[in-house]
N, C-alpha and C positions, 0 to 999 in steps of 0.2 A: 239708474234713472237717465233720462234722454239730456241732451242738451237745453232741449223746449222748457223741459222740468223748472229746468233752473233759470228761462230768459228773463224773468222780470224779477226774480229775487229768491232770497233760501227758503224752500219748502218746508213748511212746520211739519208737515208729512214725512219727513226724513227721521224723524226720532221714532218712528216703527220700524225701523232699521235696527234694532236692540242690540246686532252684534259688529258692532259696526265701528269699527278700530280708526280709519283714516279719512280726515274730510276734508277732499281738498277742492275748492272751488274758483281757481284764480285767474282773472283777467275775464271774467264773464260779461260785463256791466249792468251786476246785480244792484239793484235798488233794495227802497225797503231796507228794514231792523232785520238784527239778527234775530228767528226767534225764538222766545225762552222754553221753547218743548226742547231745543238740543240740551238743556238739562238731564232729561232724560235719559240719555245715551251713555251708560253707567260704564261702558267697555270703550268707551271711544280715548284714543290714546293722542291725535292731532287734528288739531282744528286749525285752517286756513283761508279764510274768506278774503285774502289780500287782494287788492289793486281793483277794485270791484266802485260803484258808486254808493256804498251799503251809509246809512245814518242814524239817527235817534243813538239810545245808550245801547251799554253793551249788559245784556240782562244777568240779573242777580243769581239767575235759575244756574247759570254757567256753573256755579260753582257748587254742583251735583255731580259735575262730572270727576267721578273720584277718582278715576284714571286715568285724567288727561294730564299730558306729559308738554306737551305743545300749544299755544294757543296765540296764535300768530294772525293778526288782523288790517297789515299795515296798509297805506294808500288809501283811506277812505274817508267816508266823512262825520265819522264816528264822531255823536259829544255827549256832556255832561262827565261824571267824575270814572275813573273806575274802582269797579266794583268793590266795596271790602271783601263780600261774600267771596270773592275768589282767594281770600285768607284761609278757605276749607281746603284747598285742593293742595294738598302734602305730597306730589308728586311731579306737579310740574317745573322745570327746569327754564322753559324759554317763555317770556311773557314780550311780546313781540306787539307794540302797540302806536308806531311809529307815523307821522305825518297823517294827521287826524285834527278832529277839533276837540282834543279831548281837554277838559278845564276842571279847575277845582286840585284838593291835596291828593297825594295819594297818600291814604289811611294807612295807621298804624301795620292794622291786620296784614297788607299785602308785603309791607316792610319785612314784615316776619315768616314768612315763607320760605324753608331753611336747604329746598329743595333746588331753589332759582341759583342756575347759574348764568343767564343773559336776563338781561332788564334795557330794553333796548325803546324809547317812550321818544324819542326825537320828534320838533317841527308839531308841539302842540302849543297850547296855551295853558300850562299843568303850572300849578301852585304849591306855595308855603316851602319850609322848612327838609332837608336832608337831616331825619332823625340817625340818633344814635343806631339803631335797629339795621340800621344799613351797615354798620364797622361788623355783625355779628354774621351775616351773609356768610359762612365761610368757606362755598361752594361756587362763588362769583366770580365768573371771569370779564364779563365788558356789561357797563354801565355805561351806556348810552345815552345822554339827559338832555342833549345840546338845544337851542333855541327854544326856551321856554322860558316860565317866568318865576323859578326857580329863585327862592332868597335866602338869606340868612349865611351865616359860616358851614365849610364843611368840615364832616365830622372827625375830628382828632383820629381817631384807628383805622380810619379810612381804608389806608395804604397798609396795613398787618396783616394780612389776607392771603394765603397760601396760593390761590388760583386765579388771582386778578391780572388780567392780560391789560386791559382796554380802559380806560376814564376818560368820556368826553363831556366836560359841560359848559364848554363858550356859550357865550349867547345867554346868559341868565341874567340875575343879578345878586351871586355873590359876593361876601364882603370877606376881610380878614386877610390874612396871609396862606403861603401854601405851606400845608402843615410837612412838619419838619421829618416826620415817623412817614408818610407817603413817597418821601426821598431818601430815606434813611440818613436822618439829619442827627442831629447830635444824641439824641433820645437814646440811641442804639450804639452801644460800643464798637458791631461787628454787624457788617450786614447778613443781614439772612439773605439764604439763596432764594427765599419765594419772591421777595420784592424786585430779586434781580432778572426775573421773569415780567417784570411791567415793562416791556418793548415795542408795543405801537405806537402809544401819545400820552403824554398829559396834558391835558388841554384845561385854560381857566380863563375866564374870565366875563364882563371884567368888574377891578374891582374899587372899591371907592375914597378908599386908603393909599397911603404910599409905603411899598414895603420892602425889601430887600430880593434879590434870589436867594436860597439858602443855599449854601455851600452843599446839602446830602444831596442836591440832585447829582451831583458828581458820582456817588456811587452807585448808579443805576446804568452799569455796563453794557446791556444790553437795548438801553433806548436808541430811539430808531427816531424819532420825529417829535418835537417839544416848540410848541406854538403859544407862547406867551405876550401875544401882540397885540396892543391898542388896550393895557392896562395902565396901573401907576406905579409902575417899578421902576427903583431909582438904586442909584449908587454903582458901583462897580459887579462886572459878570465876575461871577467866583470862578477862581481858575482852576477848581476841583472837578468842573466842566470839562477839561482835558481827558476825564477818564473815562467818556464817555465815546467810548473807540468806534460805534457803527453810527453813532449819529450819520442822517444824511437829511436832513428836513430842520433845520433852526430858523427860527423866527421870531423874534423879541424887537421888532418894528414899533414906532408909538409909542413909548414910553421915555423913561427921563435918566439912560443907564448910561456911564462913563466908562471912560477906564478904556484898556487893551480887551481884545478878542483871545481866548486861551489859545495857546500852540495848538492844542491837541484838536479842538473845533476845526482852527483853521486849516489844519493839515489834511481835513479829510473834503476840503472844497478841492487843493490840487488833484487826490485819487479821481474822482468823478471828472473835472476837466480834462483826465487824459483817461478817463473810461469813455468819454464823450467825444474825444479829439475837438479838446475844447468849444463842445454844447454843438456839434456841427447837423445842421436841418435832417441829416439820416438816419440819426438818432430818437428823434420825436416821436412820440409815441401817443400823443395828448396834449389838448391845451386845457385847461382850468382858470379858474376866477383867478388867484393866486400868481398864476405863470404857465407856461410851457415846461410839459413832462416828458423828462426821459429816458431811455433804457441804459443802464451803465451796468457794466462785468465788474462788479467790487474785486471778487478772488471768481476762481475757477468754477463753473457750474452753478455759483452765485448771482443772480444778477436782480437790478433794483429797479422799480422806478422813483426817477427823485425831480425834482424843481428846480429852474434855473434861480430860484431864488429863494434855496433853502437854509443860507446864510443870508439873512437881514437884519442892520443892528439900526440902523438913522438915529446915529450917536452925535 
């Protein structure tokens, strides 16, 4: 089909296309709903209609497609809930639904989809509760939730999950503390090596209680950036924090914590000040909300980007 095909929105005439595996349509500035004839398309394994002006809901019909693996729709101005009916499709992995106007819960049904390994829903207006059904994912690797209006506690097994790389959900409004099992906190004798695979972020908040850090975030070796800023956390940083050898991103600003900074945190601000020849402008690689990003050689053939202010305590 032409480019014209597509200038003012998705041709419902695209679902006589029957064998028709890859639909990628991005950056066109498609208007107009998605619409629900691509139900139809029994063979179709990814669906991409990202960065487009596309709105209304995302239709029910979607979830006919028993092959689809991908269904990726971010930048748009997608609203209303999504769909349960995409609770049928036991195939797909990536549910890509990011910076939209989407509102409402998301239903049980899409919870249990045991195929999903990204759930990636950022910069909507999405609702209620992080059911239990989310600890049983056990093919999940990033959970993406951040800036919505997400409530209630998260769920206790959260963090048990053999393939969880990524949790983002600042910007909501959870309550409780961080659960002890997502850090390997007391719950666990021995850490398992899956959890020692949680290396991007845990990100939370915030929250409306005042709580502790827990000491198990110390056994999470291989984190890499931990942004607990502008919550109600009080009392002393636990100095089980030391073992947390690649940290290069800490951030626990805003809140009401005492005490000493761990050796081991600290000791990894001097590596980066002399991978930077302390932060010097040729290094810069990016400015951000946060601070100025830079390139540092941690070890050989490694190299990072990190934040002039990725040690922040305003104790």
């Amino acid at each position: 089909m032409s480019y014209n095909d597509f200038e003012r929105g998705v041709p419902p005439e695209i679902s006589n296309c029957s064998n028709l595996e890859y639909l990628f349509i991005i950056k066109y500035n498609l208007i107009g709903n998605i619409p629900s004839s691509l139900g139809m398309l029994k063979k179709v394994r990814r669906i991409n209609p990202s960065d487009n002006l596309l709105s209304g809901s995302i239709p029910d019909e979607l979830g006919n497609c028993s092959s689809l693996e991908t269904f990726t729709s971010g930048q748009n101005q997608l609203q209303g809930k999504i769909p349960p009916a995409l609770g049928k499709l036991k195939k797909i992995q990536w549910l890509e639904l990011f910076v939209n106007k989407l509102s409402s819960e998301i239903l049980i049904s899409v919870w249990q989809i045991q195929s999903l390994t990204l759930i990636i829903v950022y910069n909507n207006t999405l609702t209620g509760e992080q059911p239990v059904e989310v600890t049983e994912l056990k093919h999940l690797e990033r959970l993406m939730m951040f800036d919505n209006r997400f409530h209630g506690e998260i769920p206790m097994g959260l963090g048990v999950n053999r393939s969880l790389v990524a949790v983002d959900l600042i910007v909501n409004s959870f309550t409780g503390e961080i659960r002890l099992n997502l850090s390997h906190g007391q719950t666990l004798r021995d850490p398992s090596p899956q959890l020692r695979k949680l290396q991007e972020s845990y990100d939370n908040g915030p929250f409306s209680k005042q709580w502790v850090i827990p000491r198990g975030l110390g056994n999470l070796q291989n984190l890499v950036r931990l942004y607990l800023l502008d919550n109600h956390l009080e009392g002393p940083l636990p100095s089980q924090l030391s073992g947390c050898g690649r940290m290069l991103e800490f951030d626990v600003g805003s809140n009401s914590l005492n005490g000493s900074v761990p050796g081991g945190v600290k000791a990894e601000d001097s590596h980066v000040l002399a991978a930077t020849c302390n932060l010097e402008d040729k290094y810069i690689i990016g400015r951000r909300a946060h601070g100025v990003v830079y390139k540092a050689s941690l070890a050989p053939g490694e190299e990072h980007a990190v934040k002039n202010i990725f040690l922040r305590f305003d104790f």
